[in-house]
VEXVEXKE-800706 format. One record per atom (N, C-alpha, C): residue in three letters; x, y, z. Coordinates in steps of 0.2 Angstrom, whole numbers, plus 5000, padded with zeros to 4 digits. Each point is the difference from the previous one (the first is absolute). Layout:
ALAXYZ
...
REM end
This chain:
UNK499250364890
UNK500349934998
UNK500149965006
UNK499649945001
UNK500349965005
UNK500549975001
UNK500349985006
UNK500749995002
UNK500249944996
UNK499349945001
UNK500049934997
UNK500249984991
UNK499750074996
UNK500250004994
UNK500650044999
UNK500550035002
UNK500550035001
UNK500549975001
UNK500049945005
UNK500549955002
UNK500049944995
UNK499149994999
UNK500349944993
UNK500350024994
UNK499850084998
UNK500550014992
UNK500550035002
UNK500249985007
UNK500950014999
UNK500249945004
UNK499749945001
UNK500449935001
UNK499949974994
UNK499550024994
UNK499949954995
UNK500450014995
UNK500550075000
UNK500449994993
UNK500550005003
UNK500649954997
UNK500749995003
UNK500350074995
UNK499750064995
UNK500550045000
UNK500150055004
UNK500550054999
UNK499950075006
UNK499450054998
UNK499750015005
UNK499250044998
UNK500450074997
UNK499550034996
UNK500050064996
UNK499950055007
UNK500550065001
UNK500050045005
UNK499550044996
UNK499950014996
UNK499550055000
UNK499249955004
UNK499849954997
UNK499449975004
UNK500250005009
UNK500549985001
UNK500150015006
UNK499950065003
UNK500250054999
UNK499850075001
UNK499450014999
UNK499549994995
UNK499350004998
UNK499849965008
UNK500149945000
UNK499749985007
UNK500250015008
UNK500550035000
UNK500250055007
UNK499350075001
UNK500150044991
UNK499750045001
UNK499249985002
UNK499749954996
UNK499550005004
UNK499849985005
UNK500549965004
UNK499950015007
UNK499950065005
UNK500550034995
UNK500250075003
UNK499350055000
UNK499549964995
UNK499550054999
UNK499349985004
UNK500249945002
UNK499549965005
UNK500150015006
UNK500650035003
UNK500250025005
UNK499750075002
UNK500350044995
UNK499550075000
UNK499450005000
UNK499649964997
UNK499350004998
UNK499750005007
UNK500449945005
UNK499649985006
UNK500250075006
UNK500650024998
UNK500250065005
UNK499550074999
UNK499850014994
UNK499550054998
UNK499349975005
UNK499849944997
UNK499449965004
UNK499950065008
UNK500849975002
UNK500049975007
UNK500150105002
UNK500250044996
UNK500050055001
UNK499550065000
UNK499649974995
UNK499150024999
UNK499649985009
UNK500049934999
UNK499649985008
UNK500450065005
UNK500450025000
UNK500250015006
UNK500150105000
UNK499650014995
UNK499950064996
UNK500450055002
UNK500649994998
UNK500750055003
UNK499950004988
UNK500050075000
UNK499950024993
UNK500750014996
UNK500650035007
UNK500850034999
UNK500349924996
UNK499749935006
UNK500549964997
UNK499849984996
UNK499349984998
UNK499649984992
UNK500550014995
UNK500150095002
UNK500050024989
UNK500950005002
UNK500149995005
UNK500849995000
UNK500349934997
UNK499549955001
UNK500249934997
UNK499650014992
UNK499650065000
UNK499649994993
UNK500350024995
UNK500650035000
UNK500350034998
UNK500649954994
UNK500249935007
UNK500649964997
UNK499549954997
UNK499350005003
UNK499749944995
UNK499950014992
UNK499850074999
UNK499950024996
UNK500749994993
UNK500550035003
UNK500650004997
UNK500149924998
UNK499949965005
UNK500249914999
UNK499649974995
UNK499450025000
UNK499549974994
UNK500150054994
UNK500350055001
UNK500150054993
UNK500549954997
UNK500649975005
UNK500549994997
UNK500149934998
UNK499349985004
UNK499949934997
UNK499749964992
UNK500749954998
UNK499650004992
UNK499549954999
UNK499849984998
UNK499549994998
UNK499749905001
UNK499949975006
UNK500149945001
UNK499549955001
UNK499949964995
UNK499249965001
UNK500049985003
UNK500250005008
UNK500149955006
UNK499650075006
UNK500050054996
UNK499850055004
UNK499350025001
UNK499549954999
UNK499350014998
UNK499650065004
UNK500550005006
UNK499650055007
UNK500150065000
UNK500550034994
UNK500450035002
UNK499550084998
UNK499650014995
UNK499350044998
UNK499750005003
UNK499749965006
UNK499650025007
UNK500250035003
UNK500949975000
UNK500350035008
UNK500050084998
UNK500250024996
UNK500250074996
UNK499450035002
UNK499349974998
UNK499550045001
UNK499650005006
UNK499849975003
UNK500250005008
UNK500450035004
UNK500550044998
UNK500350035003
UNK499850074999
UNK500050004992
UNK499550074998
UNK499550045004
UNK499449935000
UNK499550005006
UNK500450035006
UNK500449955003
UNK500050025009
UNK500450094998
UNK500450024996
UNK500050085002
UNK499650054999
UNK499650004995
UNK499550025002
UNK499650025004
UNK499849925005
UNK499450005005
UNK500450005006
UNK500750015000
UNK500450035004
UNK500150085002
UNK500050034994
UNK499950085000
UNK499450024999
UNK499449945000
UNK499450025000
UNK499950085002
UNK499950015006
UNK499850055005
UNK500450084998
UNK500749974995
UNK500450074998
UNK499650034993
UNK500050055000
UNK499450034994
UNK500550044997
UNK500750015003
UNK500450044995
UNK500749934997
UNK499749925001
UNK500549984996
UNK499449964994
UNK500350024996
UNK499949984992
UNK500449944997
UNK499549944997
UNK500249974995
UNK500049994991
UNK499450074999
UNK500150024994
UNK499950054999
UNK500350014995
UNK499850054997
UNK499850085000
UNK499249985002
UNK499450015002
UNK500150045007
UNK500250055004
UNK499950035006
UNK499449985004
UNK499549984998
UNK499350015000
UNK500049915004
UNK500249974996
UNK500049915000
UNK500250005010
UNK499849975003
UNK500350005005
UNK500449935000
UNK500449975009
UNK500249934997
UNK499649975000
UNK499549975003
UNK499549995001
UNK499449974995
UNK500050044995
UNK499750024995
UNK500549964994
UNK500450015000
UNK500649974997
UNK500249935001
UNK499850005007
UNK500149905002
UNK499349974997
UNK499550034998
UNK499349974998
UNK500149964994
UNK500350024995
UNK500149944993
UNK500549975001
UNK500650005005
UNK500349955001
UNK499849945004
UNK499550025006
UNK499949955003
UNK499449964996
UNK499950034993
UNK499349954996
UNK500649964996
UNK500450024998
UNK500549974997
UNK500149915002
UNK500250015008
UNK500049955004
UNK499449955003
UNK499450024995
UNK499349965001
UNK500249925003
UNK500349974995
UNK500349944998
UNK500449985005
UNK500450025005
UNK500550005006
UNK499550005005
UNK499449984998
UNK499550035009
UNK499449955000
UNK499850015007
UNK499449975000
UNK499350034996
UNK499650014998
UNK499450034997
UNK499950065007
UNK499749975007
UNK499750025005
UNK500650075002
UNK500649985000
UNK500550055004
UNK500150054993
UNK500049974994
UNK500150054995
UNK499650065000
UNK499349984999
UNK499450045002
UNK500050055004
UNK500149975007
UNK500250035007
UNK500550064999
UNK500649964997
UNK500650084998
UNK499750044998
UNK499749994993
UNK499850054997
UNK499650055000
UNK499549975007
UNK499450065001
UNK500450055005
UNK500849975005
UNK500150035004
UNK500550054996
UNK500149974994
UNK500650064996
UNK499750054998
UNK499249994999
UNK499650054994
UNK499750085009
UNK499749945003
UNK499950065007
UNK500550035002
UNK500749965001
UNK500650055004
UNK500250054994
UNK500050004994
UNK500250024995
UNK499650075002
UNK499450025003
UNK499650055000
UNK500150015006
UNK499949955005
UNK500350025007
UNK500650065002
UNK500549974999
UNK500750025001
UNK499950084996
UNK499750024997
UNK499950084996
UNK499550045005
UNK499549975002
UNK499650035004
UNK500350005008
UNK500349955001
UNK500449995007
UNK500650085000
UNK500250014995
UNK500650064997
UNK499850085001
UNK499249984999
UNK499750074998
UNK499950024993
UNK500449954997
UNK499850034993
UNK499349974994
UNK499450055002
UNK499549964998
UNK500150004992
UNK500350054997
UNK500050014993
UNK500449914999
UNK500549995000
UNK500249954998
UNK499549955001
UNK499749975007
UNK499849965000
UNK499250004994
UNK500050064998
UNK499449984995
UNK500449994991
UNK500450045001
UNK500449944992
UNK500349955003
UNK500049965004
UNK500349935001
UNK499449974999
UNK499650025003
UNK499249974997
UNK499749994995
UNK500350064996
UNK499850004995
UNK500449954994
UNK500650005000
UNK500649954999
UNK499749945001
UNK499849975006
UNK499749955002
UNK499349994997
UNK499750024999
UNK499449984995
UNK500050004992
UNK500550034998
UNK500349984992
UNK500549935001
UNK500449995005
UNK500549974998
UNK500049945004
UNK499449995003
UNK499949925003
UNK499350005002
UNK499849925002
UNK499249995000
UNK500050025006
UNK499650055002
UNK499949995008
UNK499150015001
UNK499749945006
UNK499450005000
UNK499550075002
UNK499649994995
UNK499650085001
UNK499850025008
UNK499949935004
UNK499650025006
UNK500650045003
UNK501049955000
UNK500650045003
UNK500050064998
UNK499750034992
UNK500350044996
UNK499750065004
UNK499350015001
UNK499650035001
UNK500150045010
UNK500149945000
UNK500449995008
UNK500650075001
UNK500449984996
UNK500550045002
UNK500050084997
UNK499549994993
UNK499850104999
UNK499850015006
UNK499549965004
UNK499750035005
UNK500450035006
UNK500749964997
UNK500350005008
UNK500550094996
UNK500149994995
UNK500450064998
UNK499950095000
UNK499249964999
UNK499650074999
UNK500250045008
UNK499749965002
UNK499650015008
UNK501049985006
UNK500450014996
UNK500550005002
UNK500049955008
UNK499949954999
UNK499949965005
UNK500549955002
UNK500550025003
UNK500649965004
UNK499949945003
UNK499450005007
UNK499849965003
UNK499349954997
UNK500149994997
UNK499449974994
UNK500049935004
UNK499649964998
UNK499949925003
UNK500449954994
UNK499950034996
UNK500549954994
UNK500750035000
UNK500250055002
UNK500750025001
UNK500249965006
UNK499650005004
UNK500249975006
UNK500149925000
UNK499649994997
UNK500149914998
UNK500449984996
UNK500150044994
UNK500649984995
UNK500550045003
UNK500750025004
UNK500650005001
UNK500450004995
UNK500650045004
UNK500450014995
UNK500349935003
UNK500249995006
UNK500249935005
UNK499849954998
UNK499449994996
UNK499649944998
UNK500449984993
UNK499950054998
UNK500650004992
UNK500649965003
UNK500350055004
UNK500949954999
UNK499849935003
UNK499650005005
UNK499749935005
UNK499949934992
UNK499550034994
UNK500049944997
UNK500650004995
UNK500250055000
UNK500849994993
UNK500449945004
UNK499950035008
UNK500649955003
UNK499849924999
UNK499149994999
UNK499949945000
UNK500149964993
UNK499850044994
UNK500550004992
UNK500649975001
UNK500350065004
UNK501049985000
UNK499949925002
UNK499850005007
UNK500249925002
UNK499849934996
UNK499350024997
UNK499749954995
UNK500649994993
UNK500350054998
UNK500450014994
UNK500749985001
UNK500350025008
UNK500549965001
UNK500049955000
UNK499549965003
UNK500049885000
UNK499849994992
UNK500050044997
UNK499949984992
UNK500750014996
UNK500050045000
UNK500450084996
UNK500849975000
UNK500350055001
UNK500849995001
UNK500349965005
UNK500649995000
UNK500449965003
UNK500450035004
UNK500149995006
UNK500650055006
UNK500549965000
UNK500349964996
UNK500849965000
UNK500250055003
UNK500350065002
UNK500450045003
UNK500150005008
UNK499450015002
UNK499450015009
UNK500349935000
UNK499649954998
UNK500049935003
UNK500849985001
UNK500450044993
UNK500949975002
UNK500350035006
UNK499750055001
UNK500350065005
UNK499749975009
UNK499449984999
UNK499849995003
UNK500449935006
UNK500249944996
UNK500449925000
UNK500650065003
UNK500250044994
UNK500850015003
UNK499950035008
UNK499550055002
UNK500150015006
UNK499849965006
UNK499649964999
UNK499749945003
UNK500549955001
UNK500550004995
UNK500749975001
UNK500550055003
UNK500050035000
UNK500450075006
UNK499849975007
UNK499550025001
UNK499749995005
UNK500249955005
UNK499949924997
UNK500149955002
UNK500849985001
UNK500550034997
UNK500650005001
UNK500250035004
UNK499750075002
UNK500150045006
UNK500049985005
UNK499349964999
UNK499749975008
UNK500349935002
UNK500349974994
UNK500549935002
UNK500750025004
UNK500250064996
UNK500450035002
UNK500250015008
UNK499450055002
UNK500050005006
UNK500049975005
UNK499549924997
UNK500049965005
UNK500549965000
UNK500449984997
UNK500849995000
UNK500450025002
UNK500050085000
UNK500450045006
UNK499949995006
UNK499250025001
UNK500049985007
UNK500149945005
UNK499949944995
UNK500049925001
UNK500750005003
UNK500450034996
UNK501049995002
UNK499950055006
UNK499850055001
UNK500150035006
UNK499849975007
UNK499349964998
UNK499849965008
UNK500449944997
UNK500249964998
UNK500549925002
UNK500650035000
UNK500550005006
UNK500550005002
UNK500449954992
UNK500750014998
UNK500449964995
UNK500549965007
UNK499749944997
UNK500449945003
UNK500750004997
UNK500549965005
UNK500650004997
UNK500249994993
UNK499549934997
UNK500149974995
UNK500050044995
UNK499450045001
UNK499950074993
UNK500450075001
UNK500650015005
UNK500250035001
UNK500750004997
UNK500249934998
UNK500649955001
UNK499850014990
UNK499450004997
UNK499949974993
UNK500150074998
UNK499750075002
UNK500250054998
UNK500750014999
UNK500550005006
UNK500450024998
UNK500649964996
UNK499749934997
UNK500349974997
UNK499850024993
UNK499450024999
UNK499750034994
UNK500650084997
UNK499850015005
UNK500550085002
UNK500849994996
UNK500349965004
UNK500649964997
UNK499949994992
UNK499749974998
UNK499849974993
UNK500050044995
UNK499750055000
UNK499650064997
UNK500650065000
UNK500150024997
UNK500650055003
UNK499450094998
UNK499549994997
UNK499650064999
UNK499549985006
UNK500049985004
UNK499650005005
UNK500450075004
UNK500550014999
UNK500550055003
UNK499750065002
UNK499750014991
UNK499850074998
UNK499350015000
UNK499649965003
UNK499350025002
UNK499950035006
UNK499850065001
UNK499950045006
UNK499449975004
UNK500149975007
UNK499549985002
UNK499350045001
UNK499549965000
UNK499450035005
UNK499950065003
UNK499850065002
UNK499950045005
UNK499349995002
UNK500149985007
UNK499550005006
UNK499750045001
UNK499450005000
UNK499450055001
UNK500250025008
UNK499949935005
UNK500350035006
UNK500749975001
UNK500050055006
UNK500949985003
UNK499849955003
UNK500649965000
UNK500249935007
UNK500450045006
UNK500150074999
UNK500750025006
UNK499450015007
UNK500449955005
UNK499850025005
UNK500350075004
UNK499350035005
UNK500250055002
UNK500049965010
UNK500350085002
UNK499949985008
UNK499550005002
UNK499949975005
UNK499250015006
UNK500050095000
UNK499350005000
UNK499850085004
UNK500150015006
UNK500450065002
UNK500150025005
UNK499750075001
UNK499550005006
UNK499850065004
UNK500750064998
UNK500649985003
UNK500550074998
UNK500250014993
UNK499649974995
UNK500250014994
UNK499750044998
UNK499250015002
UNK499350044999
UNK500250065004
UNK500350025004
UNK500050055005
UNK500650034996
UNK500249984997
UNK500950054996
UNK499650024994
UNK499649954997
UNK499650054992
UNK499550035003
UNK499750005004
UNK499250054999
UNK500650065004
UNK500550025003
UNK500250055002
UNK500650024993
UNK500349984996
UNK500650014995
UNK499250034995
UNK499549974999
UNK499650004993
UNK499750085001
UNK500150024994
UNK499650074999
UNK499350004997
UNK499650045002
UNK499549984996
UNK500150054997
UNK499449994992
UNK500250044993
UNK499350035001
UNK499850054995
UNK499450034998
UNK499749964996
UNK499349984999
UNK499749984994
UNK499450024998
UNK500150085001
UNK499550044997
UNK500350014993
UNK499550024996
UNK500150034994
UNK500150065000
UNK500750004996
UNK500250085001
UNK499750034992
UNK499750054999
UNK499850054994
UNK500350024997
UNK500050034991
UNK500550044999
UNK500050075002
UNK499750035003
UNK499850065001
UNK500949975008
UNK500350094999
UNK500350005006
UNK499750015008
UNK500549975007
UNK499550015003
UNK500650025008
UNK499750035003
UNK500550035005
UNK500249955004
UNK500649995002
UNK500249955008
UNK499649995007
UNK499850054999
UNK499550015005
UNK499349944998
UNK499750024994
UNK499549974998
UNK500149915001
UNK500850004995
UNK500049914998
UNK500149995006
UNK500450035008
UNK500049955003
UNK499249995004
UNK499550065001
UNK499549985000
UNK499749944996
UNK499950004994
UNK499949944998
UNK500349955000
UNK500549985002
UNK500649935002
UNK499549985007
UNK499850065004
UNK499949975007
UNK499249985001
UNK499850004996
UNK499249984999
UNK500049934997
UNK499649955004
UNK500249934999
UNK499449964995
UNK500449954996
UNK499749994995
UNK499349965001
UNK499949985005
UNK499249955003
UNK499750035001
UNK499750065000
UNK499750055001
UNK499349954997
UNK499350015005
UNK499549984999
UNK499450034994
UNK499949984994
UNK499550044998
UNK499349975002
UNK499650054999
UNK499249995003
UNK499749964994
UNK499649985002
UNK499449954995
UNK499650064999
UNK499850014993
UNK499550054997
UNK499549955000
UNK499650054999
UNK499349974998
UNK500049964992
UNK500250014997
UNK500249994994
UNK500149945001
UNK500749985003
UNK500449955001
UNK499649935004
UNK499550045003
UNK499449935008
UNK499649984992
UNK499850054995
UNK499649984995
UNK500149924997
UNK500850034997
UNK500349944996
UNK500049955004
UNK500249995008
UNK500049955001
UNK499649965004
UNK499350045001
UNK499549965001
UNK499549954992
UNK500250074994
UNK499949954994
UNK500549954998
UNK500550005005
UNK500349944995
UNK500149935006
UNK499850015005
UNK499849945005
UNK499349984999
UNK499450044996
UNK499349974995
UNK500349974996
UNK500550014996
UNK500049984994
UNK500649945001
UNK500649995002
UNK500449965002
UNK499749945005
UNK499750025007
UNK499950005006
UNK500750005005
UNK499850025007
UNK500450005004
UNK500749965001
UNK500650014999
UNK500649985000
UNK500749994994
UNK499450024995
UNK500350004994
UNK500350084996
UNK500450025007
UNK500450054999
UNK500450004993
UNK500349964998
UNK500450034992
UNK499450004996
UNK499549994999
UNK499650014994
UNK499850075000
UNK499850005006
UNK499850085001
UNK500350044997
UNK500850005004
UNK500250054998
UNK500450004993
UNK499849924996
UNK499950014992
UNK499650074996
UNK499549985004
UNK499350044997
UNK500050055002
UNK500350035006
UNK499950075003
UNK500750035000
UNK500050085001
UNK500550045002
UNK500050005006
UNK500449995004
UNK500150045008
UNK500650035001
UNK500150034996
UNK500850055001
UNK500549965005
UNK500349954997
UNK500449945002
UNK500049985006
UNK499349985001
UNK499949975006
UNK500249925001
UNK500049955004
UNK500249955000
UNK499449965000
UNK500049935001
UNK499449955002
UNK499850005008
UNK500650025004
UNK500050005006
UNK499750065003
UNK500250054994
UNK499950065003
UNK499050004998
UNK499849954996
UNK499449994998
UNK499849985003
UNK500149935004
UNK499649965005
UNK499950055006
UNK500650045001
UNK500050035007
UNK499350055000
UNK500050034994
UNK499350065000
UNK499649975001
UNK499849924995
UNK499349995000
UNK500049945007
UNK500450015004
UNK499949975009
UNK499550065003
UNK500550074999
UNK499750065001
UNK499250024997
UNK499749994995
UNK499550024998
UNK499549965003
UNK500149935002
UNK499849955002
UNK499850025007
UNK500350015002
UNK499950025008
UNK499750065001
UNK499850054995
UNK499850075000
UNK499349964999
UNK499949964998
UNK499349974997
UNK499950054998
UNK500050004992
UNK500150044995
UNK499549964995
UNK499750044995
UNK499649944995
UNK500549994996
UNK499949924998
UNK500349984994
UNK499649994994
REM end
């Protein structure tokens, strides 16, 4: 339901709205909300969070009664059907009926015809040939040749599938053929790559995110108060208070008697001035200061002997550059170019080496005239 017809039939009746339609139109928000979170959780194929929000959508549209404002609401339910299946596609021990034998996959096939109407002709097509090959795919990728020939055969009773495809794929079953050219060009990758192009087609038509979009204002409006905020604080901390505004506060102060009881501000920095440095102030702490250990001690016990040996082994101890190590960072001065020390060590391990400690080797490699 959109925000626009939600705000006019509760400005147009001056009586108090019926809490139950109100609740009806929370919840369907509530279920436009989850619809898009599912979307957004399929794209990003984390499977854990999917059926964890599939779970409360599911409950919300059970719990939802019956609403002619809710036309979307039978796409979205099956749609969602669709995305878990073709989400556990590749799982051959999760079932949606019945049937042990049905895999998900094979299961998502009548409901994505279901959805003919919801799609382009060209992308609909597309899906279907990429559901009818993974569907065989995914058995043969498992090892289990026996299934992938009752999924074929399921598949040739129980949808159209072109003779040239059909013939295709016995060929591929018989002859147990993993790296086939049609398996290689239909993907199970290519499957989720067009559902995701469905999704987005479906959302600029389909349902309403009143929820995202209010969520979105209120933090946008966080944001901006934060940052007025700050510039505010710090605008009074560079202009000195003339007398005059020093003179209105405490007149305000006077006037107000709960002014009393607000705790002021606390300062990030102190204003307390310290003294000058003095050479003999430095000479009294390096000689009073003790130095500590910052080895790690183990739980295993260890003799007096041993800890003070390691107390007296000093932490900057040089490690050597592996060969390993010259690898990465000659690949990541190709790939970055030269000086762009934190990318590198985005993309690479160097057992916590620096950007300095980076530059420094690759001055050294340099100078070895080393290939790069």
């Amino acid at each position: 339901m959109k925000m626009e017809c939600a705000s006019h039939e509760i400005s147009s009746s001056t009586e108090k709205p019926n809490s139950d339609e109100v609740e009806s139109v929370v919840q369907s928000w509530m279920i436009d909300y989850y619809f898009a979170t599912l979307c957004r959780h399929f794209k990003a194929r984390s499977a854990s969070e999917f059926h964890k929000a599939l779970k409360i959508f599911e409950a919300l549209v059970d719990e939802l009664e019956s609403c002619s404002h809710r036309s979307a609401l039978p796409s979205q339910r099956t749609i969602c059907c669709l995305l878990a299946r073709v989400i556990d596609g590749e799982n051959l021990d999760v079932h949606y009926d019945r049937m042990t034998q049905i895999t998900p996959l094979m299961s998502a096939l009548p409901i994505w015809e279901s959805l003919k109407e919801a799609s382009d002709t060209a992308l609909h097509d597309k899906i279907k040939t990429l559901l009818i090959v993974q569907s065989v795919a995914v058995c043969i990728k498992k090892g289990n040749t026996q299934l992938a020939k009752e999924t074929l055969q399921w598949l040739e009773k129980n949808t159209e599938i072109p003779e040239k495809l059909q013939g295709k794929l016995t060929a591929i079953v018989s002859k147990k053929e993993t790296y086939d050219p049609l398996l290689m060009n239909l993907t199970f990758n290519q499957l989720l790559e067009n559902i995701d192009i469905f999704l987005d087609a479906f959302s600029l038509e389909g349902s309403s995110i009143f929820l995202l979009e209010a969520a979105s204002k209120v933090v946008q409006a966080r944001h901006e108060r934060s940052e007025k905020t700050l510039s505010e604080e710090d605008r009074s901390e560079r202009i000195p208070s003339s007398p005059e505004s020093i003179q209105s506060e405490e007149n305000e102060k006077r006037m107000d008697p709960l002014v009393l009881n607000i705790r002021p501000k606390r300062r990030l920095l102190s204003k307390q001035t310290h003294d000058p440095w003095k050479p003999e102030t430095a000479k009294k702490e390096r000689t009073t200061c003790k130095r500590t250990s910052i080895c790690k001690v183990s739980r295993r016990s260890s003799s007096p002997s041993e800890l003070q040996s390691s107390i007296s082994v000093t932490s900057k101890t040089r490690k050597k550059w592996t060969v390993e190590e010259d690898r990465k960072l000659k690949a990541g001065v190709r790939k970055h170019g030269e000086g762009n020390w934190r990318r590198i060590l985005n993309d690479f391990e160097f057992n916590n080496r620096t950007g300095v400690n980076l530059k420094d080797r690759w001055r050294t490699l340099k100078s070895k005239g080393e290939d790069f």
